[in-house]
C-alpha positions in Angstrom: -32.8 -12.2 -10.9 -36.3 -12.2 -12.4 -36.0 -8.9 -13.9 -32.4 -9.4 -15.1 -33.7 -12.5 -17.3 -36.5 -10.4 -18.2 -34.5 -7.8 -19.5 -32.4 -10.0 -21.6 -34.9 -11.9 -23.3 -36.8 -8.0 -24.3 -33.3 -6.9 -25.2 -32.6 -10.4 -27.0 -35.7 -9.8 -29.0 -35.2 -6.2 -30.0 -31.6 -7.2 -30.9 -33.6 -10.1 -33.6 -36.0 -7.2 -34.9 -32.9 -5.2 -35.8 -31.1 -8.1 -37.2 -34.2 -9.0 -39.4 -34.1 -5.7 -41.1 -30.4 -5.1 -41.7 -30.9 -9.0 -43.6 -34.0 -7.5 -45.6 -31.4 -4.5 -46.6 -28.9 -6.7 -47.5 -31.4 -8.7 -49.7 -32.9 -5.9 -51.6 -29.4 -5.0 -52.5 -28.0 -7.8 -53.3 -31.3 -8.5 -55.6 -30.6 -5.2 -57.4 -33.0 -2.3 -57.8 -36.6 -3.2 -58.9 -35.9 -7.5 -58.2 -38.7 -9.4 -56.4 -37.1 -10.6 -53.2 -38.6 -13.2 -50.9 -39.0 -10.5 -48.1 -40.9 -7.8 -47.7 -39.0 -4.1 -47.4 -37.8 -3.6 -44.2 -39.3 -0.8 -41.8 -37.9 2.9 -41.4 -35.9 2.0 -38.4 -36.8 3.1 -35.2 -34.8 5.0 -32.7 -33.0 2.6 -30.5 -34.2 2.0 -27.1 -32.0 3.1 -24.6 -32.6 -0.1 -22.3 -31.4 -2.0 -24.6 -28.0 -2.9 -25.2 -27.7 -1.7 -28.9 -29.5 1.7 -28.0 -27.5 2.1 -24.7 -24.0 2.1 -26.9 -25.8 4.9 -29.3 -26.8 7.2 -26.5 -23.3 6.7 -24.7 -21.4 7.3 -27.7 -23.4 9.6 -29.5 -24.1 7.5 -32.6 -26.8 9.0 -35.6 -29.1 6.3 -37.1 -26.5 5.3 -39.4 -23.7 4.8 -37.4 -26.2 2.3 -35.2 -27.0 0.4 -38.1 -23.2 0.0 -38.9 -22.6 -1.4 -35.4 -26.0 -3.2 -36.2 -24.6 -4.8 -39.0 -21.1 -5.7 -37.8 -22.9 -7.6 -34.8 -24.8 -9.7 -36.9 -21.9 -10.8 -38.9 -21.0 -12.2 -35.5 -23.7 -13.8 -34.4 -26.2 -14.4 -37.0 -24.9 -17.0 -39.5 -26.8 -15.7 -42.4 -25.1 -12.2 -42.9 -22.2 -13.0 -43.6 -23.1 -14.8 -47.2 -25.5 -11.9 -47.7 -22.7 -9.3 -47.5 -20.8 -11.4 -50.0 -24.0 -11.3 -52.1 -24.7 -7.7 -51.5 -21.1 -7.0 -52.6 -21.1 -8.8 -55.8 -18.5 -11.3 -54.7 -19.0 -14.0 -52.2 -15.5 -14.3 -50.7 -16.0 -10.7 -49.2 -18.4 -12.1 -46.1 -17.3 -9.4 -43.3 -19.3 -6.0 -43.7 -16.9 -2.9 -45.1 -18.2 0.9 -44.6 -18.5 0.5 -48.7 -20.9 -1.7 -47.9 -22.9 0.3 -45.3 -22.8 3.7 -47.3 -25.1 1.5 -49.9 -27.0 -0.3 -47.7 -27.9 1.6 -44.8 -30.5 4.1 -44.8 -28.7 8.1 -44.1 -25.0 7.3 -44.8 -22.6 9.7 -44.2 -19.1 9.5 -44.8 -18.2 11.9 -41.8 -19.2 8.3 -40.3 -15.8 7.1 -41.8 -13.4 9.3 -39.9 -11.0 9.1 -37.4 -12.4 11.2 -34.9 -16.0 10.1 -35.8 -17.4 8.0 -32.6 -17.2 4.5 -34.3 -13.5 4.7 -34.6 -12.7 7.4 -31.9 -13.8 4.9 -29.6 -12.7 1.7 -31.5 -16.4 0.5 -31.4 -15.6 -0.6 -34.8 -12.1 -1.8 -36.0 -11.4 -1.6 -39.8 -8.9 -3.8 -41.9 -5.6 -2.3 -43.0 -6.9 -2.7 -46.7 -6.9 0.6 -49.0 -9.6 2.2 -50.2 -11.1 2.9 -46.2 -14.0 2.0 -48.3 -13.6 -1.9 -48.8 -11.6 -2.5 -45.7 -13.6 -5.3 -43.8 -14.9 -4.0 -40.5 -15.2 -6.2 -37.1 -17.0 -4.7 -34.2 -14.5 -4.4 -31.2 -15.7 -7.7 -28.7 -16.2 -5.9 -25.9 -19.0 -3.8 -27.3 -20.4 -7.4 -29.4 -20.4 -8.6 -25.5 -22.4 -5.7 -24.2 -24.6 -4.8 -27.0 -26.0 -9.0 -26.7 -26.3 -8.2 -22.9 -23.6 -9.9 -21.8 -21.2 -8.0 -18.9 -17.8 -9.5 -19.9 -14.6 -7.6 -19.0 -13.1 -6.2 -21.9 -10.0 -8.6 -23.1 -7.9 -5.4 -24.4 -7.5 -4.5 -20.7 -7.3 -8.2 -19.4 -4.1 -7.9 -17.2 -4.1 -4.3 -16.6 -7.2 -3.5 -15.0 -9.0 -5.4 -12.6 -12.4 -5.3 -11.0 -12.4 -4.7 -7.2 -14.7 -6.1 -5.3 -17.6 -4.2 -4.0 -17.5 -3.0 -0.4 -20.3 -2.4 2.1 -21.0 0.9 4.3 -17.3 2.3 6.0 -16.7 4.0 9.0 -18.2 7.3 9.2 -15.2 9.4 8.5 -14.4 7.0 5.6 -18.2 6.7 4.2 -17.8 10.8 4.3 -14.8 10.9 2.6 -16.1 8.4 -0.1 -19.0 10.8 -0.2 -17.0 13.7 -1.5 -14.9 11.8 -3.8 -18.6 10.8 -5.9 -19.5 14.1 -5.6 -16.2 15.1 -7.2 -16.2 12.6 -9.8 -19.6 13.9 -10.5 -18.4 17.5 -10.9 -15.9 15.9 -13.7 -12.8 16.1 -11.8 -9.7 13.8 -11.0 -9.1 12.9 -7.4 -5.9 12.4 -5.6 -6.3 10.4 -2.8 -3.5 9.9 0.1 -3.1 8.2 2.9 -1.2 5.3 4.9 -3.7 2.9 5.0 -3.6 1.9 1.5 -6.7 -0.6 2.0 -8.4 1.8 3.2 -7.7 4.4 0.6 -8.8 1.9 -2.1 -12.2 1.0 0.0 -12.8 4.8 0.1 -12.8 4.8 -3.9 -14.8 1.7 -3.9 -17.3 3.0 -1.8 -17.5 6.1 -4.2 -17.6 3.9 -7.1 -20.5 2.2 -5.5 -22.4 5.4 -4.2 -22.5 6.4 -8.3 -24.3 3.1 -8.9 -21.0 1.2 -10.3 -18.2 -1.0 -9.4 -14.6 0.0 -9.2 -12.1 -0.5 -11.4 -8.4 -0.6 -10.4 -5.1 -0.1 -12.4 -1.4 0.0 -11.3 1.1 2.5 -13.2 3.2 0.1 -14.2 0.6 -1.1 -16.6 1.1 1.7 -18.2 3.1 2.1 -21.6 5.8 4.6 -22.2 5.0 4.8 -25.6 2.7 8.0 -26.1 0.8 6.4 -29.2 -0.2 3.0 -27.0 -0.8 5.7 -24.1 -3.4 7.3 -25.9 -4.7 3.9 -26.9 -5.3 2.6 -23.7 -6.7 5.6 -22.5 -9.2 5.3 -25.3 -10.0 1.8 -23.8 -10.5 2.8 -20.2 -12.9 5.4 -21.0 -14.9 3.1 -23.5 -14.8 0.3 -20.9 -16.2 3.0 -18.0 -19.0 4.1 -20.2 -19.9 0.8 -20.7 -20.0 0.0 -17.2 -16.9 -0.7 -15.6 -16.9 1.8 -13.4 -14.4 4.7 -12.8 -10.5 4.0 -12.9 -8.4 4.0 -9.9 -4.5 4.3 -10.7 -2.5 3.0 -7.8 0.8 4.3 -8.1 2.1 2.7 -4.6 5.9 1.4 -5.3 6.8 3.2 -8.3 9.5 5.1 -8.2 8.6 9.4 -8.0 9.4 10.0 -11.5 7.2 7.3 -13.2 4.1 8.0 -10.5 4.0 11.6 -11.2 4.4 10.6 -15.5 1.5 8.3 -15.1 0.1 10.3 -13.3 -0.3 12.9 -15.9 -1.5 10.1 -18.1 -4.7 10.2 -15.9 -5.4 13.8 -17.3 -6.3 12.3 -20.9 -9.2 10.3 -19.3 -13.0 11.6 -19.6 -14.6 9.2 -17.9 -14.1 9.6 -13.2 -10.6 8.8 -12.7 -8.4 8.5 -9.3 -4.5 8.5 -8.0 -3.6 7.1 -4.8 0.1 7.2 -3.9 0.4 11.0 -3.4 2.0 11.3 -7.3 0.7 15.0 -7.7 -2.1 15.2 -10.4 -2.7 19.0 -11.8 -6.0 20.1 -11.0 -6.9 17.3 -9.2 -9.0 17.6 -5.8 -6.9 16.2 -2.8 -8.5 13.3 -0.6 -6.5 12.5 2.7 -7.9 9.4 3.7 -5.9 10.0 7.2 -6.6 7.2 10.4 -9.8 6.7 11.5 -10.9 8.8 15.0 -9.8 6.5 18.1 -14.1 6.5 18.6 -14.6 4.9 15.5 -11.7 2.4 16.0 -12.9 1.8 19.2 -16.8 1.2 17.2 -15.1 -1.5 14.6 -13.3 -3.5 17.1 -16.8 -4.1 18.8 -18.6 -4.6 16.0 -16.6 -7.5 14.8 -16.2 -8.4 18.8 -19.8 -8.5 19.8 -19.8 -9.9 23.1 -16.7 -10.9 23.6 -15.1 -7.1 23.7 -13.8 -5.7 26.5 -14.5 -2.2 27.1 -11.1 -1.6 29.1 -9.2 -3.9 26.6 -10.6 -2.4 23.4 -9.7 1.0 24.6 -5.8 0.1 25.7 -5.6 -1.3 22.1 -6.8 2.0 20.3 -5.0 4.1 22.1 -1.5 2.3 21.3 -2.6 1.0 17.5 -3.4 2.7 14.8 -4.7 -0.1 12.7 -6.3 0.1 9.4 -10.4 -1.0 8.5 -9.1 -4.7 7.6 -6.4 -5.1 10.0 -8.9 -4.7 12.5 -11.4 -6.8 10.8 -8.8 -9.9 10.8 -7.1 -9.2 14.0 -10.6 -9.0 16.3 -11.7 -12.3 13.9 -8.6 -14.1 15.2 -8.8 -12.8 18.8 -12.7 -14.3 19.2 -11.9 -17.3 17.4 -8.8 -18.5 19.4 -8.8 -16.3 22.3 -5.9 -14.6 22.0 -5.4 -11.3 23.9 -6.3 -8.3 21.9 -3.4 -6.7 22.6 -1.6 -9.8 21.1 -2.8 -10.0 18.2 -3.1 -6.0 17.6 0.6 -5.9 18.0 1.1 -8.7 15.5 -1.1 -7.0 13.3 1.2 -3.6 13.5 4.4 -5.7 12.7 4.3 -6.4 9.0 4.6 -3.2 7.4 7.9 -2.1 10.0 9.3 -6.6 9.2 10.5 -4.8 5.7 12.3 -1.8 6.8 13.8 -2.5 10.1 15.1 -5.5 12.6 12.6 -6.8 15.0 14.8 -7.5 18.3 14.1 -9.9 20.9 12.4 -8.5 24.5 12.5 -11.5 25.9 14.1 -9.5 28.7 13.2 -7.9 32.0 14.6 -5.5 34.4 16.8 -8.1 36.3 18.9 -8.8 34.1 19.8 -5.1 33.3 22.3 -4.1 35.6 23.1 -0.1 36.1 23.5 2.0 38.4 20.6 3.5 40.7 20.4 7.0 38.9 20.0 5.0 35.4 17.2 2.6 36.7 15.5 6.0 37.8 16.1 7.8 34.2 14.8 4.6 32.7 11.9 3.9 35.1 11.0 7.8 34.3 10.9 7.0 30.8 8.7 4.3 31.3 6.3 6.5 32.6 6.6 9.1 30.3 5.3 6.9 27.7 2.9 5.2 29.7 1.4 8.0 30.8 1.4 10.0 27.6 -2.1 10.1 26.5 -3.3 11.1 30.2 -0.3 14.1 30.4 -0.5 15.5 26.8 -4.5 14.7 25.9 -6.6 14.6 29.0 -4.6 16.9 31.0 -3.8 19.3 27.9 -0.1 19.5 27.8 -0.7 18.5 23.8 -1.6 22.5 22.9 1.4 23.6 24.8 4.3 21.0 23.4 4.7 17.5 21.2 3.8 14.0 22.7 6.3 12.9 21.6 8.8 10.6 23.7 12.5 10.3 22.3 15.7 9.1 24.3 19.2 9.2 23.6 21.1 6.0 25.3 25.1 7.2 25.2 28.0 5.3 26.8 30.9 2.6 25.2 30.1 -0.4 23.6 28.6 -3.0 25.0 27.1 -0.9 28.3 23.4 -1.8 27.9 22.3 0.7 25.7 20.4 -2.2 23.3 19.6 -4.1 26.2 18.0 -0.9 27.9 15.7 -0.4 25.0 15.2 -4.4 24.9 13.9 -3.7 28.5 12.0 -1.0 27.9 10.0 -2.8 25.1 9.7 -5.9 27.4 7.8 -3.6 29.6 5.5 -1.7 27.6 4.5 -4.8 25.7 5.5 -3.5 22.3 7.9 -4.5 19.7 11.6 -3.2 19.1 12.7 -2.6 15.8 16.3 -2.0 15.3 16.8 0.6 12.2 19.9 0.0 9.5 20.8 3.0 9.2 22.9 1.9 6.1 19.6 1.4 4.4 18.3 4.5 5.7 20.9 7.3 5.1 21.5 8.2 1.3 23.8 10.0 -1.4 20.6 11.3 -3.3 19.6 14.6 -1.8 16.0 14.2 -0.4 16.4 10.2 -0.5 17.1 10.4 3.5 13.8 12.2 4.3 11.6 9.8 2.6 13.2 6.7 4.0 12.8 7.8 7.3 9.4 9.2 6.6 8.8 5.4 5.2 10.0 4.2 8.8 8.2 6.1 10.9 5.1 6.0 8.9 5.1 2.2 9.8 6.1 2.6 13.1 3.1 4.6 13.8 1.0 1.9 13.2 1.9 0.5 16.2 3.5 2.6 18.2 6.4 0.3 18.3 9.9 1.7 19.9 12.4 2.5 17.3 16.4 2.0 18.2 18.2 3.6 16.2 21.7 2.4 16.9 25.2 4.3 16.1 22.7 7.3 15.6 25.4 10.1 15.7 26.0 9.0 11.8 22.5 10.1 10.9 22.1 12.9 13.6 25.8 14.5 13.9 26.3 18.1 14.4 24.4 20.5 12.0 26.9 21.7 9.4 27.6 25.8 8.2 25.9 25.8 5.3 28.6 26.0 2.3 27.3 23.7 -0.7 23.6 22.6 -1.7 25.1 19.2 0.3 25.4 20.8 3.3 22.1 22.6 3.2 20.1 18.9 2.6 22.3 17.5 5.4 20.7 20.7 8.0 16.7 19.7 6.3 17.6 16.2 6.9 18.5 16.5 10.6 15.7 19.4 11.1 12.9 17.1 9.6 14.4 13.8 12.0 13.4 16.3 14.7 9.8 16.9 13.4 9.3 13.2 13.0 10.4 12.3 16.4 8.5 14.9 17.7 5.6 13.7 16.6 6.4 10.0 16.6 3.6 8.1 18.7 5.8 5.4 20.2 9.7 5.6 21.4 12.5 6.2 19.5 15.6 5.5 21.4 18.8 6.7 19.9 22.6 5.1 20.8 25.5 6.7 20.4 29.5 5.7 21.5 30.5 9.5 21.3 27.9 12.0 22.7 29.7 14.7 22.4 29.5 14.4 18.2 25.9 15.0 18.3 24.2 18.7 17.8 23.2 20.3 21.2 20.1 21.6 19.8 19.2 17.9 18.9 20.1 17.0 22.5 17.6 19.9 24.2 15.0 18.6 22.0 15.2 14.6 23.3 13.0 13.7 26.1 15.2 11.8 28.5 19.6 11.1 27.9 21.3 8.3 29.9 24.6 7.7 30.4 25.3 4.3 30.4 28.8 3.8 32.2 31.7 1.1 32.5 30.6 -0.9 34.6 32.5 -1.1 38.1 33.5 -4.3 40.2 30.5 -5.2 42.2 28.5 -4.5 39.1 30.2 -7.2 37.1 29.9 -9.6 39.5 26.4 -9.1 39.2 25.9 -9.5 35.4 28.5 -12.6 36.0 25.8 -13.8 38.2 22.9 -13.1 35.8 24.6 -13.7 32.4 24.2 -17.9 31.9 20.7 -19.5 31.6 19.6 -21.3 34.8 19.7 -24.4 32.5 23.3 -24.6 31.7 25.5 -26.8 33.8 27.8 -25.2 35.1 30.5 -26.2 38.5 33.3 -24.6 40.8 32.0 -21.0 39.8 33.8 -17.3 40.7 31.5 -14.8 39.8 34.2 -12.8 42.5 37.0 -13.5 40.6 35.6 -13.2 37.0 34.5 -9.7 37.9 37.6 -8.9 37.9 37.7 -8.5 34.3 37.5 -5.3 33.3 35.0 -5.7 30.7 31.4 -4.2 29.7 28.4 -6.2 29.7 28.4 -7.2 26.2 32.1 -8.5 26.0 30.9 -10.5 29.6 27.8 -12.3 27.8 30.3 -13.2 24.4 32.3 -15.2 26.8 29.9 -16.9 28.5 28.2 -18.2 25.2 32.1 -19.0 23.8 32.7 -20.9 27.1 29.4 -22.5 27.0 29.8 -23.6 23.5 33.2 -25.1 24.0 31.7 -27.2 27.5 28.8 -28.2 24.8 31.7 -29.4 22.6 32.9 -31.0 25.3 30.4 -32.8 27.3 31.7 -30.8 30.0 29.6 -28.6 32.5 30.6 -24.9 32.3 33.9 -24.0 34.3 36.5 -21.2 35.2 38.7 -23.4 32.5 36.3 -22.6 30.1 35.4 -19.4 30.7 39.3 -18.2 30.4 39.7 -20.2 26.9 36.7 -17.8 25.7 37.9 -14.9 27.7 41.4 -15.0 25.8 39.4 -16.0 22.2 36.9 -12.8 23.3 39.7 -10.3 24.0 41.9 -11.2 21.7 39.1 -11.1 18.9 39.4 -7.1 20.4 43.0 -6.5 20.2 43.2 -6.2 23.9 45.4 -8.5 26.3 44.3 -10.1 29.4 46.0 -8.7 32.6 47.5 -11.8 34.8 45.6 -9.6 37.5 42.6 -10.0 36.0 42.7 -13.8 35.7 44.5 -14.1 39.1 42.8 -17.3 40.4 40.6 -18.8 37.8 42.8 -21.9 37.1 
């Protein structure tokens, strides 16, 4: 702090020096050749210091002696009350108080007039701004405030960029793999060239160019494209104003194009090109000759590290290691979720799996697994196929990492549930969840499938990319819509439809969790897709004593109920999910009521239930309830 004040005050006083002698010019002009003034003549002046403000803005810019004293000049008509009245008085008229480049060529020791033009370094870079007034020569000139700001030694962000840029906030050391990634992104920056930087963890891909910004002895400064005009004259404006405001030390420019739509990205992307100053691109918008930076997950070791080092004590060993291998959770993910686990005591695996949830909440369902295995009822050979399931997933790091089944074929663990409607097949995957602990995520596949060739693969890349986070198990429900049979290729249509099924197969190969898959009509979906799943079960109609059971199962132990059949309702012939809509009608209506739940009830829902599906009830089938 000591040596910042003491730089202020020596860059305060040089600043006086130089103000002192552009008054003495302006006295010995305004007095007229040969006139006794009250002042001596003003020194030669001196090259300008490069620690101070003044002298910095010359060397960055490139400025002769002249072109300093004109920015010399147009800051003391800011801040030193006298120069304005001696302009007017150098100038031969005293309404004319702001300094003109008229002005300067007489009073200023070396004018040039290349000073004057457009692509001359004081209007290049807008360090001066002059008046719309014609001659150039006697248009009034105001120095631009950001440079007034810096050249007084005040670090004030620049006001032409208030809105659209912002200063991040500097970060401390990453993660190896990250602080070696930041690393080469200086060194690039340093070579001169743009970086593209990608990755799913967009925190962490902006820490990565923070940490760069920070190794080159600066801060970071960060942009989104939408700030950025269509219109190529206020393009090339604001890319005047960025560079000016890097050199001046804000630091190099990230552009975050996350959110834009492909076709604006990749345009303002382009944009980035007509920078000089370092300059970055996250969002994967594809920037010519730029040098690629994946900033990909962080190694399970160095996951493992972070969630102990915001732990201390109170990690687990076993616990942190069950979390890591399930969650792929970004730098502050962890951060928050290990904070909140040793403040309240929450499980880790709690709150890692809560962390995981919000970037899947805004792309898919999040089902209830409030569920367990009793109240799934199948036959024998299905509880096996599910149970085997169960373990494949369970038992997937040990199989395809430790054991080495991972060089030989993909980990990853995909089911197809077929059978009618209402068999189980959601509930089966609700189970399934319920047991590994995860979450289920039901995906729309109304929101997923599109008219727009290549549309598809991005939103599904969008859902699994989430997913992965967390391993969470997908359900894709009605999935023979999205995965039917591979098409003969006889349009362009047809040909996307075949990449669209062949790169769901890549995905699901690959995917880290489940992704269970329903169908009502198995025998619409592609064989090859079939060969490829991990595990198919048939989920049949269920048969007498298998009704009786769900009958037994389906109403909460809370709900009043009296006189009973489970014997006699199973003779419904009905699947699971028809059995539990009657049950909640009936219930509702004994609700209504007052009434506890009875065999009267049950057939007033029954005939609502079936009737709701076309389909009569059998006097066989209600033999006995009333």
């Amino acid at each position: 702090m000591a040596s910042a004040q003491t730089w202020l005050e020596s860059n305060r006083a040089v600043l006086q020096d130089g103000l002192a002698r552009i008054r003495g010019l302006l006295q010995r002009h305004a007095a007229g050749p040969g006139a006794a003034v009250p002042t001596a003549t003003p020194p030669p002046a001196e090259p300008a210091r490069v620690d101070t403000g003044l002298g910095l803005v010359g060397h960055l810019f490139g400025l002769t002696p002249f072109e300093v004293d004109v920015l010399l000049l147009c800051a003391g008509a800011e801040v030193d009350g006298s120069i304005p009245a001696l302009c007017g008085a150098a100038a031969g008229d005293a309404g004319r108080t702001q300094p003109t480049f008229g002005l300067a060529l007489a009073v200023l020791p070396d004018g040039h007039w290349s000073a004057l033009t457009p692509d001359a370094p004081l209007r290049r870079w807008r360090l001066v701004v002059p008046g719309r007034e014609v001659p150039l020569t006697r248009a009034p000139l105001r120095i631009d405030e950001r440079v007034l700001h810096f050249i007084v030694g005040l670090d004030v962000p620049d006001p032409l960029l208030a809105g659209f840029v912002r200063r991040a906030a500097a970060v401390g050391v990453l993660p190896a793999r990250h602080e070696r990634l930041a690393q080469q992104v200086a060194d690039t920056w340093v070579r001169g060239e743009p970086v593209e930087l990608r990755g799913a963890d967009h925190e962490a891909v902006i820490a990565v160019a923070n940490r760069a910004a920070g190794l080159g002895g600066s801060g970071l400064r960060v942009m989104h494209a939408e700030a950025v005009p269509g219109e190529p004259a206020e393009r090339a404006a604001l890319a005047v104003a960025v560079d000016r405001d890097g050199l001046l030390g804000g630091g190099p420019l990230l552009l975050d194009t996350a959110g834009s739509e492909p076709a604006t990205a990749a345009s303002v992307a382009r944009w980035l090109q007509d920078l000089t100053g370092p300059a970055a691109v996250v969002g994967g918008s594809g920037v010519p000759g730029a040098v690629v930076v994946d900033v990909g997950p962080l190694p399970s070791a160095e996951q493992a590290a972070l969630w102990h080092e915001v732990l201390d004590a109170d990690a687990d060993a076993v616990d942190v290691a069950r979390v890591v291998g399930q969650f792929q959770l970004g730098i502050g993910e962890i951060r928050s979720a290990a904070a909140r686990a040793r403040s309240t005591g929450t499980p880790l695996w709690t709150v890692a799996r809560a962390a995981a949830r919000p970037r899947l909440d805004r792309l898919a369902q999040l089902l209830d697994t409030g569920v367990g295995w009793a109240d799934l009822v199948v036959p024998a050979a299905q509880r096996d196929l599910l149970a085997h399931l169960l373990a494949h997933v369970r038992q997937r790091a040990r199989v395809f990492e430790e054991w080495g089944f991972g060089s030989r074929s993909s980990a990853g663990v995909s089911a197809l549930f077929e059978g009618a409607s209402g068999t189980g097949k959601t509930l089966g995957a609700q189970v399934l969840a319920s047991a590994l602990d995860l979450d289920l995520y039901r995906v729309d596949l109304s929101q997923v499938v599109s008219k727009y060739i290549g549309e598809t693969e991005k939103n599904l890349g969008q859902v699994f990319d989430a997913a992965d986070q967390g391993g969470a198990v997908l359900l894709f429900d009605e999935a023979d819509a999205l995965f039917g049979r591979r098409s003969e290729v006889r349009d362009s249509h047809d040909r996307y439809a075949n990449i669209e099924v062949s790169y769901l197969l890549q995905r699901m190969e690959s995917y880290r969790g489940l992704a269970v898959l329903t169908t009502n009509h198995k025998n619409n979906l592609d064989p090859a897709f079939l060969r490829r799943l991990s595990v198919v079960v048939h989920f049949p109609f269920p048969d007498a004593e298998q009704r009786r059971l769900i009958w037994e199962r389906v109403l909460p132990a809370t709900v009043p109920t009296v006189g009973l059949r489970p014997d006699l309702l199973a003779r419904l012939a009905v699947p699971g999910g028809v059995i539990r809509n009657v049950a909640l009608g009936a219930a509702v209506l004994a609700a209504d009521a007052g009434e506890p739940v009875d065999m009267a009830f049950l057939l007033q829902a029954a005939r609502r239930e079936l009737a709701k599906l076309e389909r009569p009830l059998t006097d066989t089938e209600i033999e006995g309830w009333t």
